[in-house]
SEZA-334371 format. One record per residue (C-alpha): residue in one letter; x, y, z. Coordinates in steps of 0.02 Angstrom, whole numbers, padded with zeros to 5 digits, always signed. Each point is the difference from the previous one (the first is absolute). Layout:
AXYZ;...
! end
This chain:
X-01778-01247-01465;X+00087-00152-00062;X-00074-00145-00044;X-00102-00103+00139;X-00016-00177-00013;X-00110-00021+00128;X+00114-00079+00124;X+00205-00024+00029;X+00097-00087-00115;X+00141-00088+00065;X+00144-00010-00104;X+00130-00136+00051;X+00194+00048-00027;X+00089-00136+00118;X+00045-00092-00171;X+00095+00138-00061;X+00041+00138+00145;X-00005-00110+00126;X+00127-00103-00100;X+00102+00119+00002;X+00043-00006+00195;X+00180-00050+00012;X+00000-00182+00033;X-00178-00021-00071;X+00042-00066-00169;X-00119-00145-00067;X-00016-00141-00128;X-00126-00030-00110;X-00085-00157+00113;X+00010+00116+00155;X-00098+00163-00112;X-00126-00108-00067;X-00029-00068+00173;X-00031+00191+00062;X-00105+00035-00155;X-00108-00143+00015;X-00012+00058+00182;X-00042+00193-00032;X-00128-00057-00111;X-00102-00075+00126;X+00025+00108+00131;X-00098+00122-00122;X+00120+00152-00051;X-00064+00076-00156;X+00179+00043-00103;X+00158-00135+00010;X+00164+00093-00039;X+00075-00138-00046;X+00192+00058-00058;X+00082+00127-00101;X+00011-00110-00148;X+00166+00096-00107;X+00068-00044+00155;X+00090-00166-00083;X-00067-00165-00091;X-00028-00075+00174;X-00103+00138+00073;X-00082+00000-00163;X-00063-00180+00000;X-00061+00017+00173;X-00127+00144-00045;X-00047-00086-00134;X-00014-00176+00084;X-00117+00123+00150;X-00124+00052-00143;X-00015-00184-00082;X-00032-00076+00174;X-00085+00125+00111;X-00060+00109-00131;X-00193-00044-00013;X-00150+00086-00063;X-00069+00018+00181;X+00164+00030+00076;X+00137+00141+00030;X+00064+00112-00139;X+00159-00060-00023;X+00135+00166-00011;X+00159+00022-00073;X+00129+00148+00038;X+00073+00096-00153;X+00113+00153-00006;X-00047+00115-00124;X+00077-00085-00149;X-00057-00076-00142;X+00108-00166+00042;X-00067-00008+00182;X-00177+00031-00067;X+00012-00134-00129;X+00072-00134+00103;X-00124+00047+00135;X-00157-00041-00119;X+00080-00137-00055;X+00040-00092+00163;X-00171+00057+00072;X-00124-00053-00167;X-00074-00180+00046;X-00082+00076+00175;X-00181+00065-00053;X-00004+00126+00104;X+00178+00103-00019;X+00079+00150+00021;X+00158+00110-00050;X+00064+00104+00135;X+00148+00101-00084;X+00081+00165+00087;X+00119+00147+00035;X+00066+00114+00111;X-00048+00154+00023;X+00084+00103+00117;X+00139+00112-00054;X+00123-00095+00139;X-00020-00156-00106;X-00024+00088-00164;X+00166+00069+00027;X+00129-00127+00075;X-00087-00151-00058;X-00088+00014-00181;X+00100+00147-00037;X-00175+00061-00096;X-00088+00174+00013;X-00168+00003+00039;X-00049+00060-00173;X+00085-00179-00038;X-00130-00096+00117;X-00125+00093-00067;X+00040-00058-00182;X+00029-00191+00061;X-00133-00010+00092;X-00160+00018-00130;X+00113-00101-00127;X+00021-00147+00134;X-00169-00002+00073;X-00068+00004-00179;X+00100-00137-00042;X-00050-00125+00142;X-00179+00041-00034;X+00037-00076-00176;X+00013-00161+00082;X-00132+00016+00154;X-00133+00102+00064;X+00044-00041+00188;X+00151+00151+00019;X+00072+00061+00168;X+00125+00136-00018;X+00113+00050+00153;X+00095+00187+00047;X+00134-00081+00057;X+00049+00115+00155;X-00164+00087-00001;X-00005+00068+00182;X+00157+00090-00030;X-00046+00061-00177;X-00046+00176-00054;X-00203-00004+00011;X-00018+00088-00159;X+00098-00093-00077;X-00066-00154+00057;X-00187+00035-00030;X+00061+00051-00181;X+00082-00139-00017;X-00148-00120+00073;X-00116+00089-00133;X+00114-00072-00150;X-00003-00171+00088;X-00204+00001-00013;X-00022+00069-00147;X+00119-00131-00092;X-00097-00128+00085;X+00069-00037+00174;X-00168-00086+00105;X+00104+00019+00156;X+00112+00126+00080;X+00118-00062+00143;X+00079+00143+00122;X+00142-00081+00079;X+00089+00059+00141;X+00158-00082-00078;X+00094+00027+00163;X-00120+00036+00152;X+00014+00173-00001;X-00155+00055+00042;X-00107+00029+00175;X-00184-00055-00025;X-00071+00187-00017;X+00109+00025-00149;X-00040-00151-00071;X-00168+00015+00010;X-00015+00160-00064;X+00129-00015-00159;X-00141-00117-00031;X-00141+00130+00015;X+00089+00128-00104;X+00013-00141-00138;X-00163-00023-00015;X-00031+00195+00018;X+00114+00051-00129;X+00015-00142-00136;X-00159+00036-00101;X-00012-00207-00083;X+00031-00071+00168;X-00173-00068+00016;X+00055-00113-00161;X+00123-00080+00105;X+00000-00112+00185;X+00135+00089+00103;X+00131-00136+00097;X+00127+00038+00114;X+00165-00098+00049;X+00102+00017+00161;X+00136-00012+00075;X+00025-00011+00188;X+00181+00087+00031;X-00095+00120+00142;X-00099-00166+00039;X-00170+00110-00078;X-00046-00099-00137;X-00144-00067+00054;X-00055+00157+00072;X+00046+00113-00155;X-00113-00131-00102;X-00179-00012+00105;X+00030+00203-00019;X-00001-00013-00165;X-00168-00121+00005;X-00068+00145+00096;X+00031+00132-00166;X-00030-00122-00146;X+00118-00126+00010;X-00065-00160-00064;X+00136-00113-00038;X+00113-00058+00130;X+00163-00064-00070;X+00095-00113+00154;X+00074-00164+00048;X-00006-00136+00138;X+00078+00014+00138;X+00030+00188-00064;X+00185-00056-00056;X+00084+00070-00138;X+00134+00121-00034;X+00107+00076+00139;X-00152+00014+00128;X-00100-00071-00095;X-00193+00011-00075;X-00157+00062+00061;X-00064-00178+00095;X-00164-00078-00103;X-00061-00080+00151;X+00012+00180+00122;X-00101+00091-00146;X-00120-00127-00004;X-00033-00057+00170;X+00003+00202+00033;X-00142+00015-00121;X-00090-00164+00044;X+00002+00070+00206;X-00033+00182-00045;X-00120-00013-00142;X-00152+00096+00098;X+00141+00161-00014;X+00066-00033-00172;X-00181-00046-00066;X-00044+00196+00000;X+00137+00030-00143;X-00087-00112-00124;X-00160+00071+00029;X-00066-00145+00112;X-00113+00024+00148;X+00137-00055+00157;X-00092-00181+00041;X+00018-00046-00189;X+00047-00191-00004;X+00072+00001-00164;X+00194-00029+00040;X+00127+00114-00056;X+00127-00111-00089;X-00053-00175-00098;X+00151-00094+00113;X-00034-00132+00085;X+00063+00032+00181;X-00005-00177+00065;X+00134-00029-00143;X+00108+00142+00084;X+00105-00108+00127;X+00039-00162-00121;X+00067+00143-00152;X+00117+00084+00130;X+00062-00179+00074;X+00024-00051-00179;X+00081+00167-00045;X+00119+00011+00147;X+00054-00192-00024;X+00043+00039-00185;X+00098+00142-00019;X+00091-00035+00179;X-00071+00176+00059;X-00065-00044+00177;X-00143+00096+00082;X+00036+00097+00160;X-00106-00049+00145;X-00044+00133+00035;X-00076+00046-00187;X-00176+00065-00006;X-00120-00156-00067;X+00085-00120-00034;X+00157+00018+00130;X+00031-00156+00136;X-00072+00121+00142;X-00125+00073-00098;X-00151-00090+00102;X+00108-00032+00151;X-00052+00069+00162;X+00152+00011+00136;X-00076+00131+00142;X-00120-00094+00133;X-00124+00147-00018;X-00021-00035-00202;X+00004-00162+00012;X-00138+00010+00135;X-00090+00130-00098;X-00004-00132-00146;X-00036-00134+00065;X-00176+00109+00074;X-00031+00067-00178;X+00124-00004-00150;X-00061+00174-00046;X+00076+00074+00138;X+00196-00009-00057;X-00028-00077-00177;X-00052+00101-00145;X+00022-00149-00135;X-00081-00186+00017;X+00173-00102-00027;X-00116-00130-00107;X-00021+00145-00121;X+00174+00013-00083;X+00001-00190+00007;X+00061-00066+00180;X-00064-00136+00086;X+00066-00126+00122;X-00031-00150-00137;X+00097-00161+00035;X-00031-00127-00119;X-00016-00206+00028;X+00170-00023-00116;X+00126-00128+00032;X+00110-00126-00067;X-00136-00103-00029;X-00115+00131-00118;X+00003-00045-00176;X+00024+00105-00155;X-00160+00043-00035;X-00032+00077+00169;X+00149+00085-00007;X-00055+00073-00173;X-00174+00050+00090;X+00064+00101+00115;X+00112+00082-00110;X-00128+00034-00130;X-00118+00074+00172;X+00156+00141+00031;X+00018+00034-00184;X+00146-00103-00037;X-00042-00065-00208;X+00131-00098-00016;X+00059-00103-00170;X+00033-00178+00016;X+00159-00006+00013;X+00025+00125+00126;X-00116-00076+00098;X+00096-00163-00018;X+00157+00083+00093;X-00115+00125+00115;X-00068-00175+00083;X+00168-00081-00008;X+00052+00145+00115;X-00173-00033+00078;X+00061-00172+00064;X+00182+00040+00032;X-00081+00147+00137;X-00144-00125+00050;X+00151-00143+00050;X+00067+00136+00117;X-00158+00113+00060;X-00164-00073+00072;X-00120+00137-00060;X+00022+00104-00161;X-00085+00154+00008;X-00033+00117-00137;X+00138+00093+00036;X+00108-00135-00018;X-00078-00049-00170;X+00025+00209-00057;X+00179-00037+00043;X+00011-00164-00099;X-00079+00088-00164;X+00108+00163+00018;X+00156-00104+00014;X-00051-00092-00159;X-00017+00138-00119;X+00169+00047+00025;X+00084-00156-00064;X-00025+00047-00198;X+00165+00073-00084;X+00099-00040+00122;X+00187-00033-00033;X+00031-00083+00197;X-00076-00146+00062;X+00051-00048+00182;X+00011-00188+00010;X+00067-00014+00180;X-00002+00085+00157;X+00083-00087+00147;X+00094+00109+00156;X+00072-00046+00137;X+00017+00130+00173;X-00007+00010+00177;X+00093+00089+00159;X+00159-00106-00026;X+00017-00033-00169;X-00006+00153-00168;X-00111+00010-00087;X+00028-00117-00173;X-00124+00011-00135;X-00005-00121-00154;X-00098+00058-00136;X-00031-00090-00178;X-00039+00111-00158;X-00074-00005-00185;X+00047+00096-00127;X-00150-00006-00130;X+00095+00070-00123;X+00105-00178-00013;X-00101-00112+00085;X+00163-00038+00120;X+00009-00003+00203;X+00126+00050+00123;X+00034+00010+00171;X+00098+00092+00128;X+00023+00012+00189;X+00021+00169+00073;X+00028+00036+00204;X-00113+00153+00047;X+00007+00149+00152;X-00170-00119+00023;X-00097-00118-00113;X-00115+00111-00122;X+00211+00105-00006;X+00056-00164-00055;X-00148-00056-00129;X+00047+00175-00078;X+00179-00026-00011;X-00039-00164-00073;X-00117+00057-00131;X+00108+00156-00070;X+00138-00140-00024;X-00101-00096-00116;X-00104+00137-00073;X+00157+00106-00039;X-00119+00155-00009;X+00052+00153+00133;X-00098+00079+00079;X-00033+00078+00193;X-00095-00074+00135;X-00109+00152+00059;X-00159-00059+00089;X-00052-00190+00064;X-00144-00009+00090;X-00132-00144+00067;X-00179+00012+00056;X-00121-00137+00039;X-00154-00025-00107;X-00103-00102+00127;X+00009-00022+00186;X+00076-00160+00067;X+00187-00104+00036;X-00036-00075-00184;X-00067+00200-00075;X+00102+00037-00185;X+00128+00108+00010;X-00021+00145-00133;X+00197+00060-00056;X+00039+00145-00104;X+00172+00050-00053;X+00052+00169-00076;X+00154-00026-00113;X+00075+00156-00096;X+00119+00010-00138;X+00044+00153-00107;X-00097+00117+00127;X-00175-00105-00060;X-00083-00128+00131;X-00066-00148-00037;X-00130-00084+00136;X-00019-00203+00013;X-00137-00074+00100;X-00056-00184+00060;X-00073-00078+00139;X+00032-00154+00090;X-00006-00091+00162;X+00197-00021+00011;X+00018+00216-00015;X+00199-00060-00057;X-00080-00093-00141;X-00106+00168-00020;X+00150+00104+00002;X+00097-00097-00133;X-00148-00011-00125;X-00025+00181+00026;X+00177+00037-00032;X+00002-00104-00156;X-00180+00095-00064;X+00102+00174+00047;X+00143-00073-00107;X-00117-00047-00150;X-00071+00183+00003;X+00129+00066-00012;X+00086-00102-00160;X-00177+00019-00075;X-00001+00201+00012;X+00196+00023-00061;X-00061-00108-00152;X-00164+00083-00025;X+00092+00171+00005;X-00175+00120+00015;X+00007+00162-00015;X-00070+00142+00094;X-00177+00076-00046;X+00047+00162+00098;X+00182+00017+00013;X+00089-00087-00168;X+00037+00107-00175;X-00160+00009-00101;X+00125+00017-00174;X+00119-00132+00044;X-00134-00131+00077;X-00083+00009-00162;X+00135-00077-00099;X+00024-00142+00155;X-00179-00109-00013;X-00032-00126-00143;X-00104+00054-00156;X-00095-00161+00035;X-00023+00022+00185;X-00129-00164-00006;X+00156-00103-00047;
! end
């Protein structure tokens, strides 16, 4: 059997994967946000980028392993393809974190083998000794991944995991690169690996997902059930296409469940000792903070940490509730973090309260972000009686996106009504000059005409494909949470703000759409799975740290 270390490790991708969702692209405020977040919610492995990827993505793994990386903390984790330049720039972008890790890989499936590397599999398993060998010469900590695995040849794959281990791989991932599998498949390619790989007990086996059939989850606590003990997986479960095997489903599955999974890891079934080291009541604030950032919003209806997750619409439940919670609720809504907190905020708190209670949700802010955060603080308290927490998550989120960005707005002012059109006059500016302009645009109705408005001045195209609003609190003065969906070039870009005036909301979430996009043409990433391994080499800087 594979190694056992005693418990689940939960390895965090939404950094990397989960960045990869169209319209989920982030800066390097809004990552180290998430990172300083994943860290205290307790996940044991931060994927924090693919660091060839470009100079920017570079900077922001490194930046993740000066500033969350901590002796008692996460393992911070950088993606490598099998290459020598990957490798390198991987170690290097990953070294000041204490605890680090080098998670390089290829595919191994003849379908990819043959119309993507264009490599035999006598080439993979040449490449693959030389490459794991290699990143050992920087690090112990070495995850190696079989890229397609669950559509790979078995034999070929166990011979190929054997190579991996004995050069020195500590971890072997099985992805199910495009959520092929059903969970009895899953689970047992799984068994036969640890049946027919004879140095798998040197080595924790992992497994990442995909949920294309909408199985991830399911293919994954399978996989618990015959040795799995590394779950790779995101928040939220986004990602590519369908996105990721959701961190807080595992984990709350595991957490409810544990007297069934306890058997597997030898435990009597009343065995306290949890499961996972997360930190449930962290679950809620990750995914709000999550969802706000990349623009990716969370379906009511999603399992944990949806809108109608803990809501109770049929007179019988609710009546059954209300008797005993047991009856129709399975999960204690205070134990993934939700509570019906309201705060004593207003516009006459001073900073230090305001600081307080941000430092009580996790919030660390630096001084000067804390300057702005409470000058948004008092701007909201001048038009809202009570500021609740949620209102304060929306206030911080908002604020991380401002860094590197190329659009300021300056001035939102529409007019509209039944008898008039819609007339929107928006001011602009353009950090790259320091210079403001302004334009008037008429609109099919006023967020149409704060649009039209903005594209004039911006001068960047792009497509309008998704606006939409939700309140954050309850009430006639509640924020109004906008996010806008912009696409250009067949990528989207996602902008998101909040606000009491949800016009004002729409136009700031245009503008942080806008700056996404400029930011991503210029940063010009490439692909970890789908761009040329030969001709990316020759496209990132020698001195990547530069």
């Amino acid at each position: 059997m594979a190694k056992d270390p005693g418990r689940i490790l939960i390895f965090d991708t939404t950094l990397r994967d989960g960045e990869q969702s169209p319209g989920a692209s982030l800066n390097l405020e809004e990552k180290l946000a998430i990172a300083h977040q994943l860290a205290r919610l307790g996940v044991d492995v931060i994927e924090a980028g693919f660091p060839f990827a470009s100079p920017g993505d570079f900077k922001a793994v490194n930046k993740i392993a000066n500033a969350v990386g901590k002796e008692n903390g996460p393992i911070i984790c950088g993606l490598a393809r099998a290459s020598k330049g990957d490798i390198k720039a991987c170690y290097e972008a990953v070294s000041p974190a204490p605890k680090k890790r080098i998670h390089t890989f290829i595919a191994t499936s003849d379908i990819h083998l043959k119309h993507k590397l264009k490599k035999s599999r006598k080439d993979v398993l040449q490449i693959v000794p030389e490459m794991v060998n290699y990143a050992k010469s920087f690090v112990d900590d070495i995850e190696f991944s079989c890229e397609d695995a669950s559509r790979s040849d078995p034999d070929f794959l166990y011979e190929v995991i054997k190579l991996a281990i004995s050069a020195g791989a500590t971890t072997i991932n099985i992805p199910d690169t495009v959520g092929f599998t059903t969970p009895s498949e899953f689970g047992k390619l799984i068994a036969d690996i640890n049946k027919n790989v004879p140095n798998i007990d040197e080595a924790v086996i992992s497994v990442h997902g995909h949920n294309d059939l909408g199985l991830a989850v399911a293919n994954f606590l399978e996989a618990v059930k015959n040795g799995a003990r590394q779950l790779e997986c995101t928040i939220n479960g986004i990602g590519e296409r369908a996105g990721n095997a959701s961190l807080e489903e595992l984990v709350m599955a595991l957490h409810v469940r544990k007297s069934f999974f306890n058997s597997f890891f030898k435990r009597t079934p009343d065995s306290p000792t949890p499961l996972t080291a997360i930190r449930t009541e962290e679950i809620t604030k990750t995914s709000r903070l999550v969802s706000n950032l990349t623009g990716m919003t969370v379906q009511p209806n999603k399992a944990i940490v949806g809108a109608n997750a803990f809501a109770h619409e049929s007179g019988i439940h609710q009546d059954g509730v209300l008797k005993n919670r047991l009856t129709y609720e399975i999960i204690d809504a205070k134990t993934v973090g939700l509570s019906d907190n309201k705060i004593s905020l207003g516009k006459l708190s001073g900073r230090s309260a305001v600081r307080a209670r941000l430092e009580e949700m996790g919030y660390d802010l630096s001084r000067e972000d804390l300057n702005d955060a409470f000058a948004r603080f008092k701007d909201l308290a001048d038009r809202k009686r009570e500021i609740t927490d949620r209102d304060l998550e929306a206030i911080v989120s908002e604020q991380v996106q401002l860094p590197e960005a190329k659009f300021q707005l300056r001035l939102v002012q529409v007019s509209c009504g039944n008898a008039s059109k819609p007339t929107a006059t928006i001011t602009l500016l353009n950090t790259d000059d320091n210079t403001e302009d302004t334009a008037v645009s008429l609109g099919t109705g006023p967020v149409d005409a704060v649009c039209e408005a903005l594209n004039k001045l911006a001068k960047v195209p792009n497509e309008l494909i998704e606006f939409s609003v939700k309140s954050v609190t309850e009430g006639i003065d509640a924020l109004g949470e906008v996010t806008i969906r912009i696409r250009r070039d067949n990528k989207i870009y996602s902008g998101h703000s909040a606000d009491t005036d949800v016009v004002v909301a729409a136009a700031n979430a245009y503008v942080n759409a806008l700056n996404r996009l400029v930011f991503s043409e210029k940063k010009n990433s490439i692909h970890p799975q789908f761009d040329n391994l030969e001709n990316s080499e020759k496209t990132f800087l020698s001195n990547p740290a530069n």
